[in-house]
N, C-alpha and C positions, 0 to 999 in steps of 0.2 A: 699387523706385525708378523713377521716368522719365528712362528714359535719355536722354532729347530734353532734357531740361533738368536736369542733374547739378547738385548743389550746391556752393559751393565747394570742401567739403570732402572731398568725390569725388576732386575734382583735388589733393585735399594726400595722399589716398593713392595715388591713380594719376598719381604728378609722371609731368613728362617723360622724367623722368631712368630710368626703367625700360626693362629692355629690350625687355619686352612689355607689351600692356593684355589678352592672352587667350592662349589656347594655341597652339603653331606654330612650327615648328622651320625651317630651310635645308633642308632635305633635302625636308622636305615641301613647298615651293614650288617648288623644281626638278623634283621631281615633276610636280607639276600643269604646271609650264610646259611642261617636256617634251613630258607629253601633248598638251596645245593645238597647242604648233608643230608635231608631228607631223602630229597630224588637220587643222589650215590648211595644211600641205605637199604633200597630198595630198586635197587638196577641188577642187572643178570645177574652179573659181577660180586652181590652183595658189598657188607661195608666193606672200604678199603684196610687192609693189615698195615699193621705199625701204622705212626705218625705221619700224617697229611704232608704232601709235599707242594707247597705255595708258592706262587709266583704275582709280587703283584708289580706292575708294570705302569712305570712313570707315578711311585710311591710319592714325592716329594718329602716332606717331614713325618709323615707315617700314620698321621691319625688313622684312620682304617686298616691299618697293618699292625698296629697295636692292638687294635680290637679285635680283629683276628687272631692273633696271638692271643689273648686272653681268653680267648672263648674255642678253643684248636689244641688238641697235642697234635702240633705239625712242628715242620720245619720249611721257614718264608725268606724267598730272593725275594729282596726288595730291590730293584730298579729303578734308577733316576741318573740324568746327566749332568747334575750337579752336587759337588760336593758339599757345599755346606749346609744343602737339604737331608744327605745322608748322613751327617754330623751330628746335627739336630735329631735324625730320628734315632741315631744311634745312644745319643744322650734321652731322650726321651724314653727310651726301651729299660736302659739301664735302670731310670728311675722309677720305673714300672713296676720294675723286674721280671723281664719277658727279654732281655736280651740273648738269654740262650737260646733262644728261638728263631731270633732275628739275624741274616744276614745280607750284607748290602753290597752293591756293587755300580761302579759305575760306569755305566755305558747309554749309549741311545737305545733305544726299544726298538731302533730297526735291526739291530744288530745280534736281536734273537734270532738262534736257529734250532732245528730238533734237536739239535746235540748238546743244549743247554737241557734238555729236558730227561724223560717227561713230567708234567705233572697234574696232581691230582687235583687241583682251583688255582686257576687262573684268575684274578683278581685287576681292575683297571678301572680306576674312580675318576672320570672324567680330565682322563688322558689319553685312548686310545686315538681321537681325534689327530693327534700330531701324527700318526700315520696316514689316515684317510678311516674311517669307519669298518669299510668292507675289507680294503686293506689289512687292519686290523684284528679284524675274525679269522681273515686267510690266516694271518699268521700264528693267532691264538691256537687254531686246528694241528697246527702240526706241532705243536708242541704238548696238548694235552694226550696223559697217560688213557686207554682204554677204561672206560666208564667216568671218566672227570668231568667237571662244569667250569664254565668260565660265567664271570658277574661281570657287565660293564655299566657304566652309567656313563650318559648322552644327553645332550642339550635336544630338544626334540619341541616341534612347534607341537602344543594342547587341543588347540583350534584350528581351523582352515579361515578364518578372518581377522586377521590382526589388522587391527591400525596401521593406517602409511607410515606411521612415526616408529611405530615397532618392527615393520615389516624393512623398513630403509633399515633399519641399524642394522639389526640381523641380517642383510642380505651383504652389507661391508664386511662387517665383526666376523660375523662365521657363515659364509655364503656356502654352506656344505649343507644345513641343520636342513631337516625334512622334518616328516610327520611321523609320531608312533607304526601306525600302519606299514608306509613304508619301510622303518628301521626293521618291525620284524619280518619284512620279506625280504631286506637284505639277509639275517640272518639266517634266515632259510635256506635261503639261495646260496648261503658258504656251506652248509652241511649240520645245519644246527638244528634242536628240538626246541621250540623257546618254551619255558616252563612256567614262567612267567614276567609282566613286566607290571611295575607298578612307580607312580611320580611322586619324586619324592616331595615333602611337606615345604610349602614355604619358608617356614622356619629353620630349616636345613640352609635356604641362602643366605637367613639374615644373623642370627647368631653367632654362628662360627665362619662366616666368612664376610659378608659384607658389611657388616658391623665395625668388625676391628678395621679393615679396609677401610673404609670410609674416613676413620679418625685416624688413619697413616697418611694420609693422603693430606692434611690439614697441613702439618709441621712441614711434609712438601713442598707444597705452595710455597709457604713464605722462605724457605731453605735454596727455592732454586728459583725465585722471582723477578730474575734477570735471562734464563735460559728458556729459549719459547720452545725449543723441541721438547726440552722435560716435559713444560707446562702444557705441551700439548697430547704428552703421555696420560698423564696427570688427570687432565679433561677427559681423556678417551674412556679412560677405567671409569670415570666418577659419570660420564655420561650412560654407559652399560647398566650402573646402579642409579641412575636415573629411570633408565628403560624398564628394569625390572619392577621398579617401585611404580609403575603407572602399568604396567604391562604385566602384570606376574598369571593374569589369568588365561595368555594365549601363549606364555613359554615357558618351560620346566625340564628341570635335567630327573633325566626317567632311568631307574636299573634295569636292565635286562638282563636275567636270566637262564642260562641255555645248556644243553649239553650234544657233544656229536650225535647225531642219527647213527 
C-alpha cells in the first residue's frame, strides 16, 4: 500500500481510537529520551536553556509525545497528516494534562524545512519510513538545533536467516527493511554519532498494538463480508501479525539513537 496516500479504509482499521498505529511501549521512549538528555547534558554546548524544543514527526494519536511531555519541560510539534489522529492526541493531552505543551499541525513530514526549525529532539516512532530511512535523517539534520539528538525507531531484520515465509513477506510488506549493522552505517553516512541502539521488547508489539489490532480486525471481517478488496486489507494486516507471531525472533523495530557529528 502507499503509505502517503491510505485509503479510507486504512483509517476504519487504524481509527484513532487505538492505542497505537505501530509497535512501542513507555519504557521504551523513556529509554531513548533518557539517553538523549544525558548525551545533550553533557555535549560542548552543555544543558540546553529554557524548555526543550520537540518535534515529533508522523505523531499519529501521540502515545510517545505524551510521554515526552510528561517527562520534558519542552515545547512538542507534533506532526501527522491526518486530522483525526491530531484530534485524538489533542484530546488525549488535555486529559493528561500536558496540553500546554502539545502542539499539532498538520502537514506531511516532507514538507519540513529548516525554517520550521531548529530543534532541540527530534523524535520519530516508526514513521520516518514514509520518507525512505536515509531520506529521513537527511532531513532530520537540517533541522536539528547545534548539540540536539534525534531518536527514531525502524523495522530492522535481528538475524541474517529468516525463514522463506518471513523473508517473502517482508520483502513485499517493506522491501526497504535491512539489518541493524547496516541502519547504523546509514546513519553515519548522513552526519550522525549513533549513541546508541537497542530492540525494543516483544511486548512493545503485542500489547499496545497488535493486540487491540487483532480484535478490530474481527468486527471487520463480518462488517465488510461481501467487499473482497477490504477483506483483502483485512488479510494483509492479520497476515503481518501472523508473521510476527512465528517470526518475532529474526525481526524487530529497533531505536536508534544519534546526534550531529
Amino acid at each position: 500500500m502507499d503509505t502517503d496516500k491510505p485509503t479510507d479504509f486504512f483509517y476504519e482499521i487504524f481509527d484513532a481510537s487505538m492505542p497505537r498505529f505501530g509497535p512501542g511501549d513507555e519504557a521504551s521512549t523513556k529509554r531513548a529520551l533518557d539517553t538523549l538528555l544525558a548525551a545533550m547534558s553533557h555535549g560542548a554546548g552543555g544543558p540546553v536553556a529554557g524548555p526543550l524544543r520537540i518535534l515529533d514527526i508522523g505523531c499519529g494519536n501521540g502515545a510517545q509525545t505524551l510521554c515526552l511531555a510528561r517527562h520534558t519541560d519542552a515545547s512538542i510539534l507534533a506532526v501527522d497528516n491526518h486530522q483525526p489522529y491530531l484530534d485524538e492526541l489533542q484530546r488525549r493531552a488535555a486529559a493528561a494534562g500536558v496540553a500546554d505543551k502539545i502542539w499539532v499541525a498538520l502537514r506531511k513530514m516532507q514538507s519540513l524545512t529548516k525554517n520550521d526549525g531548529p530543534f532541540d529532539l527530534i523524535w520519530s516512532e516508526g514513521a520516518l519510513f514514509v520518507m525512505g530511512f536515509r531520506e529521513g535523517l537527511a532531513a532530520c539534520h537540517a533541522l536539528l538545533a547545534p548539540g540536539g539528538g534525534l531518536a527514531v525507531s525502524e523495522l530492522a531484520w535481528l538475524r541474517p536467516d529468516p525463514p522463506d515465509e518471513c523473508r517473502r513477506f517482508w520483502s513485499e510488506a517493506y522491501p526497504a527493511m535491512t539489518g541493524i549493522a547496516e541502519n547504523r552505517a546509514t546513519i553515519q553516512d548522513c552526519g550522525y554519532e549513533v549513541l546508541e541502539h537497542f530492540v525494543q521488547p516483544e511486548s512493545a508489539w503485542w500489547q499496545p498494538y497488535y493486540h487491540p489490532l487483532e480484535r478490530r480486525l474481527a468486527p471487520l471481517r463480518e462488517r465488510h463480508a461481501a467487499d473482497a478488496e477490504k477483506l483483502s486489507l483485512i488479510e494483509s494486516v492479520q497476515k503481518e501479525i501472523d508473521c510476527y507471531r512465528k517470526y518475532a525472533a529474526f525481526c524487530g523495530n529497533v531505536f536508534y539513537l544519534m546526534r550531529p557529528r
